[in-house]
C-alpha positions as a Markdown table, in Angstrom:
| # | Residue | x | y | z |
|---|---|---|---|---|
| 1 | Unk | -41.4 | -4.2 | 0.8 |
| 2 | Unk | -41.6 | -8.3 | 1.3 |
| 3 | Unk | -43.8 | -10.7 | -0.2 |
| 4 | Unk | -44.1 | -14.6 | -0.9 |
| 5 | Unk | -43.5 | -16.0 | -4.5 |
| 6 | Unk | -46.9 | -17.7 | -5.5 |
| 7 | Unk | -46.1 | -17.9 | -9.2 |
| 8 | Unk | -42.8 | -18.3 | -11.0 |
| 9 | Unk | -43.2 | -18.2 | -15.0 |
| 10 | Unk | -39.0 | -18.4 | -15.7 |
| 11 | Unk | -38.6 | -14.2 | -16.1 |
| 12 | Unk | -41.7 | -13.0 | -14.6 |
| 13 | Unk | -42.7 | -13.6 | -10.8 |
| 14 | Unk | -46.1 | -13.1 | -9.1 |
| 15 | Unk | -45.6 | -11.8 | -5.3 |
| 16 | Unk | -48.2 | -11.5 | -3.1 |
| 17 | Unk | -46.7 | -8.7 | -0.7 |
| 18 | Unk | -47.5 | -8.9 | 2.9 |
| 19 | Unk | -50.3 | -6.4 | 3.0 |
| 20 | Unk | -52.1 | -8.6 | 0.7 |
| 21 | Unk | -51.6 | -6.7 | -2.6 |
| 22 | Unk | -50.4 | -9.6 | -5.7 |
| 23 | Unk | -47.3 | -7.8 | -8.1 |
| 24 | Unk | -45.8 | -9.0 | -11.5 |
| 25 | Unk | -41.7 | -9.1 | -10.6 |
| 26 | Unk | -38.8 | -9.1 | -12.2 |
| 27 | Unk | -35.3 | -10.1 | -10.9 |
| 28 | Unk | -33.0 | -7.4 | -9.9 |
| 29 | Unk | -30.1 | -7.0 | -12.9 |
| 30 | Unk | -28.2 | -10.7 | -12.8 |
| 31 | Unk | -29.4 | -12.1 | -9.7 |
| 32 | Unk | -28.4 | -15.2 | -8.7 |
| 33 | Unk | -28.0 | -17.6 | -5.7 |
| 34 | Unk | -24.5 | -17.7 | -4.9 |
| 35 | Unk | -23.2 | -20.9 | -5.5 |
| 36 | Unk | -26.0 | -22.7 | -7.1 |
| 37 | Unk | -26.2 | -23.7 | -10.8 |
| 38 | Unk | -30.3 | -23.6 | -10.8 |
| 39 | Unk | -32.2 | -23.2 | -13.3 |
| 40 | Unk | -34.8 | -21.0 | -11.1 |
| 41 | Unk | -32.8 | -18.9 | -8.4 |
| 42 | Unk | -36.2 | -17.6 | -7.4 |
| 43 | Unk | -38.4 | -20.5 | -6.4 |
| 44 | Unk | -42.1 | -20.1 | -5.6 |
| 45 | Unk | -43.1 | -19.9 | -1.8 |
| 46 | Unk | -39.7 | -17.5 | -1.3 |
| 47 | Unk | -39.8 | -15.0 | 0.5 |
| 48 | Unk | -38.7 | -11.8 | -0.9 |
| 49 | Unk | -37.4 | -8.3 | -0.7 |
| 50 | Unk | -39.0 | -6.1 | -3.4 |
| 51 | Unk | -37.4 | -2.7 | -5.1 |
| 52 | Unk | -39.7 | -0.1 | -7.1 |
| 53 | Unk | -37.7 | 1.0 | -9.9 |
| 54 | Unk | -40.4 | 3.9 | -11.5 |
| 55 | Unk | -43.3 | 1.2 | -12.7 |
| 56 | Unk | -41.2 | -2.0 | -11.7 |
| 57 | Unk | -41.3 | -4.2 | -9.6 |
| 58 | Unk | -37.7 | -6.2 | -8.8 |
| 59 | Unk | -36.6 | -8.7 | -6.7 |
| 60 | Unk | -33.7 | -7.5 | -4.2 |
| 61 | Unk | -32.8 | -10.3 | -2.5 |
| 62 | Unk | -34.6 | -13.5 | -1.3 |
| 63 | Unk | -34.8 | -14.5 | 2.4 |
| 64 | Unk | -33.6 | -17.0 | 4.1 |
| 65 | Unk | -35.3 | -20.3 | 2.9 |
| 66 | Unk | -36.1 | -22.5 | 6.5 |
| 67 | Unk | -36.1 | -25.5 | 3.3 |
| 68 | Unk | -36.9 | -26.3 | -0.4 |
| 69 | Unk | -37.5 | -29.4 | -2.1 |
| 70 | Unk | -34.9 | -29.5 | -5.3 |
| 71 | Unk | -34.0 | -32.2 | -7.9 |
| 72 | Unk | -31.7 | -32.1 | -10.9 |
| 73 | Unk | -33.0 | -30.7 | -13.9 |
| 74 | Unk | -34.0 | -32.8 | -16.6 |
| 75 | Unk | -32.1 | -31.4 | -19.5 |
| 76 | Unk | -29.6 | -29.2 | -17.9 |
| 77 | Unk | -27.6 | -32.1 | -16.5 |
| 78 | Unk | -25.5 | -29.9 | -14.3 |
| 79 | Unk | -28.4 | -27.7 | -13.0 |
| 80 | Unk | -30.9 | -28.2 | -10.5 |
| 81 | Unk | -34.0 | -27.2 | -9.9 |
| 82 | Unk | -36.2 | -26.3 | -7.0 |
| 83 | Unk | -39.6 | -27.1 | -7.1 |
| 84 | Unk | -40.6 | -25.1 | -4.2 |
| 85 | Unk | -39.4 | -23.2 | -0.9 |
| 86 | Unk | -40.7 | -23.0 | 2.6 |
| 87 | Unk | -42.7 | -25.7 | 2.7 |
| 88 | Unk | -44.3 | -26.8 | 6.0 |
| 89 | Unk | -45.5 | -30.3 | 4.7 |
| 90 | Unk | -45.6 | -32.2 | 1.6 |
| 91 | Unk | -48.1 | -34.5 | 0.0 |
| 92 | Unk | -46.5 | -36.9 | -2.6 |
| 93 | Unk | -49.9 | -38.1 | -5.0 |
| 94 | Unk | -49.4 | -41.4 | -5.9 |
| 95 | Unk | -51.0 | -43.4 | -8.5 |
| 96 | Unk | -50.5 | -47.3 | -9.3 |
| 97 | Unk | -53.8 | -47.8 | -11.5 |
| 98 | Unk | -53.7 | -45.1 | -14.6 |
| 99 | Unk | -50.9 | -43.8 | -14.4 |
| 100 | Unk | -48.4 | -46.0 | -12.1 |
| 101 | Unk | -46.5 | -44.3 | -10.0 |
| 102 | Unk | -42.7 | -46.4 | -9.2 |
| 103 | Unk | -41.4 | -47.2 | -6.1 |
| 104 | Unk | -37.9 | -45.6 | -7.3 |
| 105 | Unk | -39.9 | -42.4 | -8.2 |
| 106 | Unk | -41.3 | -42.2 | -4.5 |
| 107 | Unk | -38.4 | -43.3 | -2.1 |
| 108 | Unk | -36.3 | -40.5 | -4.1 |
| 109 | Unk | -38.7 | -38.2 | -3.7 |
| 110 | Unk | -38.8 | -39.4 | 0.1 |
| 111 | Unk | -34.9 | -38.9 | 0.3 |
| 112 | Unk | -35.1 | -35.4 | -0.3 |
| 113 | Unk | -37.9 | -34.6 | 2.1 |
| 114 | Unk | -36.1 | -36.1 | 4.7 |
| 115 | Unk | -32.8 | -34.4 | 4.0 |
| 116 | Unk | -34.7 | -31.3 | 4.5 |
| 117 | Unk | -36.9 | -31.9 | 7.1 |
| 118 | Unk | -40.2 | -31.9 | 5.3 |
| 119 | Unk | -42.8 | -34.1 | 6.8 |
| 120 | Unk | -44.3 | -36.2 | 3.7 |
| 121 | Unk | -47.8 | -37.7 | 3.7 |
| 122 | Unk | -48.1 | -40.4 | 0.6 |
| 123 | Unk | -51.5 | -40.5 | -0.8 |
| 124 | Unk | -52.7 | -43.1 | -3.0 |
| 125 | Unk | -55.6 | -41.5 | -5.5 |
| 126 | Unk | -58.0 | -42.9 | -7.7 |
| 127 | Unk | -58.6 | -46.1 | -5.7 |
| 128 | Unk | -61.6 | -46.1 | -7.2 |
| 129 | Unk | -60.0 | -47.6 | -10.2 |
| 130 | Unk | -58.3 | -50.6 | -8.6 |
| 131 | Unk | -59.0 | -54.0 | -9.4 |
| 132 | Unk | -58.8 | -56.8 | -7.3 |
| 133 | Unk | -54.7 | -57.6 | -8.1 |
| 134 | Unk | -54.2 | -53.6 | -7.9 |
| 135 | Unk | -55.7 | -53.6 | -4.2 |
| 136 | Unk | -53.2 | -56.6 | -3.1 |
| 137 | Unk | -50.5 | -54.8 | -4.4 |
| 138 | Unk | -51.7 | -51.4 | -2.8 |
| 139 | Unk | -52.1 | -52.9 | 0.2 |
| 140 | Unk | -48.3 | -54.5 | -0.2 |
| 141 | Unk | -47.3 | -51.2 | -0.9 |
| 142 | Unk | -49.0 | -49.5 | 2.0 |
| 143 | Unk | -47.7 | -51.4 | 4.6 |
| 144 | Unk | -44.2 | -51.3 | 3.4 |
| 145 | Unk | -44.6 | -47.4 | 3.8 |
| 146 | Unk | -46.3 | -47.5 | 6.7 |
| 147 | Unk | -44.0 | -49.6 | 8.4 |
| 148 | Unk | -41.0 | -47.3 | 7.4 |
| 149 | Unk | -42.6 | -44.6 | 9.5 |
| 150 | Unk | -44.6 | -42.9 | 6.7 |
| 151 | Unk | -48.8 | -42.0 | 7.0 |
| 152 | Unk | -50.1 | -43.4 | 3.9 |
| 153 | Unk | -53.6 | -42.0 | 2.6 |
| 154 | Unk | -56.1 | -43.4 | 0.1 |
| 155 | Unk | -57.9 | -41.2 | -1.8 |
| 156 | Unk | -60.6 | -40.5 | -4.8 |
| 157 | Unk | -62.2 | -37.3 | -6.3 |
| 158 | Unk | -64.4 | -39.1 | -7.6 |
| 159 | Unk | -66.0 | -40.6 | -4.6 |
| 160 | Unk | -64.4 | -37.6 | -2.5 |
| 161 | Unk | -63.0 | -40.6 | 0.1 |
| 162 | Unk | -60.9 | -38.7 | 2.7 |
| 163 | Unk | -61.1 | -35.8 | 1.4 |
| 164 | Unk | -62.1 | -33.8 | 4.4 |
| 165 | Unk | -58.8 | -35.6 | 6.3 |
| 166 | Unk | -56.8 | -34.1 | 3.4 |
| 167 | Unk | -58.6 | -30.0 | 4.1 |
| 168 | Unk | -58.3 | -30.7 | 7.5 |
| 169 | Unk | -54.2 | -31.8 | 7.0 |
| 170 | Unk | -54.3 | -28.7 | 5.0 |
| 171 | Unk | -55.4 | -26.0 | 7.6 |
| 172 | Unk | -53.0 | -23.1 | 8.5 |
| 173 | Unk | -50.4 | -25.0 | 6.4 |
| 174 | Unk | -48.6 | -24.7 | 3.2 |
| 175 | Unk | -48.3 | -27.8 | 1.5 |
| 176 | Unk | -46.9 | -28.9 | -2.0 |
| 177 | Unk | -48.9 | -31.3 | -4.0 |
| 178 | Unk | -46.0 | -33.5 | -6.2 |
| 179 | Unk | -46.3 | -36.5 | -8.2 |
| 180 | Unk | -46.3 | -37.4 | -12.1 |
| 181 | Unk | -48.4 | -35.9 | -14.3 |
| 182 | Unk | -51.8 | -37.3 | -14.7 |
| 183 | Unk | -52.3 | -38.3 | -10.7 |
| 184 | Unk | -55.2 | -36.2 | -10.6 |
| 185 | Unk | -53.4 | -33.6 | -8.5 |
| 186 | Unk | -55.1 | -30.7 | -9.6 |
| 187 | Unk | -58.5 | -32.8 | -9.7 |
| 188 | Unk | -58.0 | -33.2 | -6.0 |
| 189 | Unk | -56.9 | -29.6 | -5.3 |
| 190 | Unk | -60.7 | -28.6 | -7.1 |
| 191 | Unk | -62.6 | -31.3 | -5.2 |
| 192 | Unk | -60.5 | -29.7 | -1.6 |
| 193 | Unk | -61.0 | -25.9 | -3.0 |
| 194 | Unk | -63.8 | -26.0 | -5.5 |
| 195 | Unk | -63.2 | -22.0 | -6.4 |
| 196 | Unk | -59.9 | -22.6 | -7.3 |
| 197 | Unk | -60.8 | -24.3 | -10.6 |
| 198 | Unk | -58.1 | -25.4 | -11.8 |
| 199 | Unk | -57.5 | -27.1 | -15.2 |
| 200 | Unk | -57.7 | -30.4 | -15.8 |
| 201 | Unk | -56.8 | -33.0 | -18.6 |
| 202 | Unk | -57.1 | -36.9 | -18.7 |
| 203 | Unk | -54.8 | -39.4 | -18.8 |
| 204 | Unk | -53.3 | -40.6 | -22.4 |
| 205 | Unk | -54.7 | -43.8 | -22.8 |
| 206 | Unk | -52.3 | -44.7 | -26.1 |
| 207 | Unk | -49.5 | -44.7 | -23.5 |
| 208 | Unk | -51.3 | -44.8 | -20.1 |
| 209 | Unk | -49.2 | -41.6 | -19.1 |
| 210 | Unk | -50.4 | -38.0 | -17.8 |
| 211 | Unk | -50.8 | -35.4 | -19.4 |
| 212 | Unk | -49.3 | -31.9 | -18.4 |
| 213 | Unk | -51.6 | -29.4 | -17.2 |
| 214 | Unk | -49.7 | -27.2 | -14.7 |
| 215 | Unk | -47.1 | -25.6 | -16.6 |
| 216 | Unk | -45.5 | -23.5 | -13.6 |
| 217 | Unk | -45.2 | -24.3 | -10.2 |
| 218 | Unk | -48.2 | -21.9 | -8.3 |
| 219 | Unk | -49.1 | -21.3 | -4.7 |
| 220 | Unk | -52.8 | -20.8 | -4.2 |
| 221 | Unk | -54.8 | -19.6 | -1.1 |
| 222 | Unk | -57.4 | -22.0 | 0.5 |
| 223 | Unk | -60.7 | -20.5 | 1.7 |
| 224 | Unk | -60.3 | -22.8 | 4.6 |
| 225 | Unk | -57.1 | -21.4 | 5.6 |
| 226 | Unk | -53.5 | -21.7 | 4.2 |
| 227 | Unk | -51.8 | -22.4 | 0.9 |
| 228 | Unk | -51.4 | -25.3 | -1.6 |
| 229 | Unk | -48.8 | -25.4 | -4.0 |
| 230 | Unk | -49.5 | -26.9 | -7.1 |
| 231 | Unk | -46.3 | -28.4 | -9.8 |
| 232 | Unk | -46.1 | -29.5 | -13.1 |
| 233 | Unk | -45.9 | -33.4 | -13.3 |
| 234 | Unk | -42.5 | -34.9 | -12.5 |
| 235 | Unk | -41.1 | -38.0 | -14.4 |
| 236 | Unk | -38.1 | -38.2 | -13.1 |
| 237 | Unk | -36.2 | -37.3 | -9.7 |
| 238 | Unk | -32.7 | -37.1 | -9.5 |
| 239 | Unk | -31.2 | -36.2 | -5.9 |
| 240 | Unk | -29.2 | -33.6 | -5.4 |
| 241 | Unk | -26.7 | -32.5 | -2.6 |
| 242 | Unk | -27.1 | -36.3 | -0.5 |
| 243 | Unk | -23.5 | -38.2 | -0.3 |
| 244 | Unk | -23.2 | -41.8 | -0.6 |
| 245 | Unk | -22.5 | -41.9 | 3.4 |
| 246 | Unk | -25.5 | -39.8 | 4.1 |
| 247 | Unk | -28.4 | -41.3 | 1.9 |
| 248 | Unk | -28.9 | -44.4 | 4.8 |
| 249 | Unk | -29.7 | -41.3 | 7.1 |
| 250 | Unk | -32.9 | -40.5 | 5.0 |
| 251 | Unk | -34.6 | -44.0 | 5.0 |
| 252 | Unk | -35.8 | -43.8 | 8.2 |
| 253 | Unk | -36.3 | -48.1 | 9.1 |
| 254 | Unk | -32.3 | -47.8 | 8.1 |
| 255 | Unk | -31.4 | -45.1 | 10.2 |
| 256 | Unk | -32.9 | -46.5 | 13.3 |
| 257 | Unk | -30.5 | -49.6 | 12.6 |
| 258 | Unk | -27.2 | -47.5 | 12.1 |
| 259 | Unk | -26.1 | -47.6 | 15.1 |
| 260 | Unk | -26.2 | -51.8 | 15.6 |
| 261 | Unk | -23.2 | -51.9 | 12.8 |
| 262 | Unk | -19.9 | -52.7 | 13.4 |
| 263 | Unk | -18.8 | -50.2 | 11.1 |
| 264 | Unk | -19.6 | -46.3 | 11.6 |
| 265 | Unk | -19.3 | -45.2 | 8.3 |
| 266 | Unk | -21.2 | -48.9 | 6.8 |
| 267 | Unk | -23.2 | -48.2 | 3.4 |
| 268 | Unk | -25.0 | -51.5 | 4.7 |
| 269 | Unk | -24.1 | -53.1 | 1.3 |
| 270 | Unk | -20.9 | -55.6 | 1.7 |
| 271 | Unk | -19.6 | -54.9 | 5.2 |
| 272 | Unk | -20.0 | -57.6 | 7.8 |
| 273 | Unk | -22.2 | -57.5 | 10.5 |
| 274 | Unk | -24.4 | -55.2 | 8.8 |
| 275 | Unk | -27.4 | -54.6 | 11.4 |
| 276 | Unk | -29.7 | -53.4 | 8.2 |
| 277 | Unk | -28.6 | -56.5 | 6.0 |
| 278 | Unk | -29.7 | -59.2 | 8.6 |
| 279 | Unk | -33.0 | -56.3 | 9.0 |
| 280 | Unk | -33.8 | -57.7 | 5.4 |
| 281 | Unk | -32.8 | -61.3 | 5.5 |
| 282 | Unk | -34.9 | -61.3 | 8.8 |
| 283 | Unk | -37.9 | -59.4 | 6.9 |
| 284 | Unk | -37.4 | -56.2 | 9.4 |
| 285 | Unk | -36.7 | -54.1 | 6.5 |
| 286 | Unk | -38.8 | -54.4 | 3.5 |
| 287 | Unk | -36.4 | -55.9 | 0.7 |
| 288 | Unk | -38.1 | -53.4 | -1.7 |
| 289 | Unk | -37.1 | -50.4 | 0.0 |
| 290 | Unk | -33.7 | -51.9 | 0.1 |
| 291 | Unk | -33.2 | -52.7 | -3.3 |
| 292 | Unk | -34.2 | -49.3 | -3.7 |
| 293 | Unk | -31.5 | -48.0 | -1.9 |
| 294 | Unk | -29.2 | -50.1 | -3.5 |
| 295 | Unk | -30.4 | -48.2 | -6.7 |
| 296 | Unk | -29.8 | -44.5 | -5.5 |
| 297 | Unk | -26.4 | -45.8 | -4.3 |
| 298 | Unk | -25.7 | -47.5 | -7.6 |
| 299 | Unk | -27.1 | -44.9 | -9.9 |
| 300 | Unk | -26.7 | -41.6 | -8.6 |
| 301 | Unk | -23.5 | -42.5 | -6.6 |
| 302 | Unk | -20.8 | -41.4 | -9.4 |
| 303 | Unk | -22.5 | -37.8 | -9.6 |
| 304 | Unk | -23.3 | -36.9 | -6.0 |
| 305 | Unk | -20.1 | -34.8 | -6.0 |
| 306 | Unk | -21.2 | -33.5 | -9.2 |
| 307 | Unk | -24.2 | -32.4 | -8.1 |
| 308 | Unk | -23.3 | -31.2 | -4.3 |
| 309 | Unk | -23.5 | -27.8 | -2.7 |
| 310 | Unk | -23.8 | -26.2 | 0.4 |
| 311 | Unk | -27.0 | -24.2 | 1.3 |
């Protein structure tokens, strides 16, 4: 029997099995991934081979995965773990009014779409609640992303703005919903789905910071057609399996530049003639999306090794 992985608690598993009948799994004896340290080897939107062991329900064996979005685990320093697996599309919520959401926290996030080959839509919510210095610098923001080759969406649940773009995005896809908690993710998913319900909290206002309200990562059908995957906030992201020669390959305005270096193998940081350093000086490249790959380069550099494994 196969099924997809709509609901991952840590030891028990929700598949909905392909003739459309939902089971509470276990894993299989000590199942894991071969190779990989993670701290879920079963990831929600897997697909699965399923045993009956008298009442049981166990996990077999998972199926190929055609790509996952993973990150290093917050506490387990020398785990990882994936958020979610065969995704066809990604929608990072972003926030920069109540909570704000960092540039850092994004282009990471970006990295490991692109080194799996998830298309990524950035969508700005709550605009609503922008002031007038909040819309320059959204509309700063913006352009830098849109001019690095990513469609950038502004949103509201509040005055539903877009939201029909966003079901229609949506349709016959599956698509995870990521971003830190308090974003109004699961606010959105209710105004997109409204018999999907799901719970709601608002943001902190002694520290201006989300609140959790998905504890596990769940996959949900839409009336409309396909599935949405819902996560628990994210405050960090930490990359996992990128090398310091690879990472230039997942900003996309640096990748078109590569080949104008006089080096092959140039990290684009001291080398001379650097086609993506005169990009910056020239204002080709965005100098914030630079410095941000500066960052990564600088402070997850010394740990990629660490960190790397092959799929």
């Amino acid at each position: 029997m196969q099924g997809v992985v709509v609901k991952s608690t840590g030891s028990w598993y929700s598949v909905l099995t392909d003739n459309g009948v939902q089971l509470d799994c276990r894993i299989r004896g000590k199942f894991r991934i071969q190779g990989l340290k993670s701290t879920n080897p079963v990831a929600v939107g897997d697909r699965v081979l399923l045993d009956v062991n008298g009442e049981d329900y166990l996990i077999s064996k998972i199926l190929e995965r055609k790509n996952y979005i993973i990150r290093k685990s917050v506490n387990l320093s020398k785990q990882v773990h994936i958020i979610a697996a065969n995704i066809d599309q990604a929608f990072l919520i972003v926030t920069l009014a109540s909570p704000t959401t960092s540039v850092g926290f994004i282009d990471r996030f970006l990295v490991t779409a692109e080194a799996y080959q998830i298309p990524t839509v950035l969508v700005f919510n709550k605009v609503d609640l922008y002031d007038e210095f909040d819309r320059e610098y959204h509309d700063e923001i913006v352009q830098m992303y849109t001019n690095s080759g990513y469609e950038c969406l502004e949103t509201s649940a509040l005055d539903q703005m877009n939201i029909d773009l966003l079901t229609t995005k949506m349709t016959a896809k599956v698509t995870l919903l990521s971003g830190h908690s308090g974003v109004g993710k699961s606010t959105l998913v209710n105004v997109i789905d409204p018999d999907l319900d799901l719970v709601t909290q608002q943001v902190s206002e002694a520290h201006n910071k989300g609140m959790h309200t998905t504890t596990f990562a769940e996959m949900y059908p839409l009336h409309f057609g396909g599935f949405i995957i819902d996560t628990p906030g994210i405050k960090g992201f930490g990359l996992v399996d990128v090398s310091e020669f690879e990472l230039a390959d997942y900003f996309p305005e640096i990748l078109r530049l590569k080949g104008q270096c006089k080096f092959h193998n140039c990290k684009h940081v001291n080398e001379p003639k650097c086609a993506v350093k005169e990009a910056v000086a020239l204002d080709k490249i965005h100098p914030v999306r630079y410095d941000s790959y500066l960052s990564i380069l600088e402070d997850d550099g010394n740990q990629y090794r660490e960190f790397k494994y092959h799929k």
